[in-house]
C-alpha positions in Angstrom: -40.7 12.7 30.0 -41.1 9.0 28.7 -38.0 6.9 29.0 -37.8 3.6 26.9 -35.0 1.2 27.0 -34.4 -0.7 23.6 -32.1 -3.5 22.4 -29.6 -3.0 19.4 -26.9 -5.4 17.8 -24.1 -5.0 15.7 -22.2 -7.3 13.4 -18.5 -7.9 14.8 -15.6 -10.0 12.8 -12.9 -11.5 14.9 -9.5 -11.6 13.2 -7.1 -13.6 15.1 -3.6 -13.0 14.1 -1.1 -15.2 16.2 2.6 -13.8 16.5 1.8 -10.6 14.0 -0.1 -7.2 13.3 -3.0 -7.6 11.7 -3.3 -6.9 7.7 -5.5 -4.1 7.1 -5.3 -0.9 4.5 -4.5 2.3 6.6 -5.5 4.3 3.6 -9.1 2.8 4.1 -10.1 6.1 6.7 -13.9 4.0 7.6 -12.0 0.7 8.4 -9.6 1.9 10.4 -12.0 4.1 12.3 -14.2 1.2 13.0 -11.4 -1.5 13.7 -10.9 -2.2 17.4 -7.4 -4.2 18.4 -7.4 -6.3 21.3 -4.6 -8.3 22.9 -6.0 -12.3 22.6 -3.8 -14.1 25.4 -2.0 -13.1 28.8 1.0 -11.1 28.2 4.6 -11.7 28.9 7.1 -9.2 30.0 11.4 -8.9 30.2 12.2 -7.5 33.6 12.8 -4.1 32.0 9.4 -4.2 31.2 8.0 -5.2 34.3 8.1 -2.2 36.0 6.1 -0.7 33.4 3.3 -3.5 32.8 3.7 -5.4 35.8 0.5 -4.6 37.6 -1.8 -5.2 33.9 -4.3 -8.4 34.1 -2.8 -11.5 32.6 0.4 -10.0 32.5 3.7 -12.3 33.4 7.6 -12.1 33.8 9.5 -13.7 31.1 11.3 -16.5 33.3 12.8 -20.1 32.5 10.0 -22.6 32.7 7.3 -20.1 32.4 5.0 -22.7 30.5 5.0 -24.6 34.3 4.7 -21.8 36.1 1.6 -20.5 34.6 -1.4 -22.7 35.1 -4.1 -22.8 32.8 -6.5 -21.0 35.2 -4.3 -17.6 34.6 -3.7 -18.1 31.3 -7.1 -16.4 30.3 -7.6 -15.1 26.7 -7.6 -10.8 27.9 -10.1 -10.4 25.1 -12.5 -11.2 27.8 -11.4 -8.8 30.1 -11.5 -6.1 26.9 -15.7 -7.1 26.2 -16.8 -6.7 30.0 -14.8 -3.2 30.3 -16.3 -2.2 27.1 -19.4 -3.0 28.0 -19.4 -2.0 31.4 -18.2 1.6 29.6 -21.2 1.4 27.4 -23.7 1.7 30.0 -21.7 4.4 31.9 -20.6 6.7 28.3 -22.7 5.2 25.7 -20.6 4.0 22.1 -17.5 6.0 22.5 -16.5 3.1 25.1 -13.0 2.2 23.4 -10.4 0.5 26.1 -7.7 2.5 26.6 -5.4 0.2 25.9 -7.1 -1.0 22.5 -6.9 2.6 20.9 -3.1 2.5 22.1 -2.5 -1.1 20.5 -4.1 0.4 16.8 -2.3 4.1 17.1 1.2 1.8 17.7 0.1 -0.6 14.4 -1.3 2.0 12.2 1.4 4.3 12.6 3.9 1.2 12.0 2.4 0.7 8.5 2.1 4.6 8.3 5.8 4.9 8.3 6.7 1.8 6.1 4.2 3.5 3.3 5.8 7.1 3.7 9.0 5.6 3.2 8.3 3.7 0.3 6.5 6.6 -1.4 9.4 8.7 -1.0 12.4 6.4 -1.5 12.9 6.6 -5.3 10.7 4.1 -7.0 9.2 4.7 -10.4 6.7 2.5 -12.3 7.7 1.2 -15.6 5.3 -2.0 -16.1 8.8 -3.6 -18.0 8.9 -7.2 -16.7 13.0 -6.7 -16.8 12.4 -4.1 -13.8 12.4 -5.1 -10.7 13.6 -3.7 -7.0 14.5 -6.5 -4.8 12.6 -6.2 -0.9 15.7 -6.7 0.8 17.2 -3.9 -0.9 14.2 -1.8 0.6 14.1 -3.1 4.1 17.7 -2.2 4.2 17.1 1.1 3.3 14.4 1.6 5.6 16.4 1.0 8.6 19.3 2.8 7.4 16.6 5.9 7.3 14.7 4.7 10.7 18.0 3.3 12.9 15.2 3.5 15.5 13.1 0.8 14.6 16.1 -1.9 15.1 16.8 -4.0 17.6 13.4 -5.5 19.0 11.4 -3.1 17.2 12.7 -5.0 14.2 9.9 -6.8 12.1 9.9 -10.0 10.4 11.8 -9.9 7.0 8.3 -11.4 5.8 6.2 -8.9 7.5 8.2 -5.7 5.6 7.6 -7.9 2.6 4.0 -7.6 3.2 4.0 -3.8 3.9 6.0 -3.6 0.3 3.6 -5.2 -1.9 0.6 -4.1 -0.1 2.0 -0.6 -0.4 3.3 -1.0 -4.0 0.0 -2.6 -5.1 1.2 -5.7 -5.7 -1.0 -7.6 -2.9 -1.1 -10.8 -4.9 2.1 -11.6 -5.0 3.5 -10.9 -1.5 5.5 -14.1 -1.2 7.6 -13.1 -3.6 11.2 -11.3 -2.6 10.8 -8.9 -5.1 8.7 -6.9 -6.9 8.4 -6.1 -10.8 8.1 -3.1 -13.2 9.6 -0.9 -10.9 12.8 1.2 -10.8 14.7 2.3 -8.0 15.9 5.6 -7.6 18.4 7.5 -5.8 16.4 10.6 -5.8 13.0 11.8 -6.3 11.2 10.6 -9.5 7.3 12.0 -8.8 6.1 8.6 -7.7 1.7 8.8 -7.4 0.6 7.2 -4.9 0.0 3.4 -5.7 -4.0 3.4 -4.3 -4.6 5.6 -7.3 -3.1 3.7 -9.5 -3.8 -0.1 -11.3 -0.5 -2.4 -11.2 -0.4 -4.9 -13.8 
């Protein structure tokens, strides 16, 4: 038997998203199969957390003066660290060479957005495409934390990046500055909302 060794290539994009999760549609099933998250800088932990992540590459304790502390040397970008382990996988299991860590980041930021949709399909909202109707984010952020107590605290997202989840969710994608989104109603109870990927919003 003949063995022949050949070169392929694949296009990558690099999103760099500093300080948030990435924006991406989890109802897009081929994206998010093919999307690979990766942590871009050295990681800092609370002492809590130290115990847990302290032995981790690039990883640092959360301590006055930390900018001093760590020199430039140690401050490497972990991306690099992600690309030789995935390609040192390659060779050993061929494509399915994922990081560990990398399908743990995506599960943790998928199933964020996951739950922010769920709860907005089932919350009461109906579509009325009346300019006079209107449900105000604030109104559903508060909601959503009365319903998910759990994601308080330092789980807590921005108040910009729920707004984000809202209109993205909603349909409404060009307009995500604004705090509130029109022609909709909002219910107390169940009104048969579709899903909003099925749907055009004026």
């Amino acid at each position: 038997m003949e063995l022949r060794r050949f070169t392929w290539s694949a296009k990558m994009v690099l999103s760099f998203n500093e300080g948030k999760m990435p924006d991406f549609d989890v109802g897009d099933g081929a994206l998010k199969d093919r999307l690979v998250i990766m942590r871009h800088r050295a990681r800092f932990c609370t002492p809590d957390q130290m115990a847990a992540c302290g032995s981790q590459p690039y990883t640092f304790p959360v301590v006055p003066g930390i900018n001093e502390q760590v020199t430039m040397d140690r401050w490497a970008p972990s991306i690099l660290l992600w690309l030789l382990e995935g390609l040192r996988r390659y060779w050993e299991i061929g494509l399915d060479n994922m990081p560990w860590q990398c399908r743990e980041w995506k599960e943790d930021l998928i199933g964020e957005q996951d739950l922010v949709g769920d709860f907005l399909l089932e919350c009461g909202l109906q579509r009325t495409g009346l300019e006079t109707d209107f449900v105000k984010c604030s109104d559903l952020e508060r909601e959503f934390y009365q319903k998910h107590p759990e994601k308080r605290g330092r789980e807590r997202m921005k108040s910009a990046e729920f707004r984000k989840l809202i209109h993205r969710t909603l349909g409404a994608e060009n307009c995500v500055e604004e705090k509130r989104v029109k022609g909709i109603k909002h219910h107390k109870v169940w009104t048969g909302w579709q899903d909003p990927r099925m749907m055009s919003f004026w």
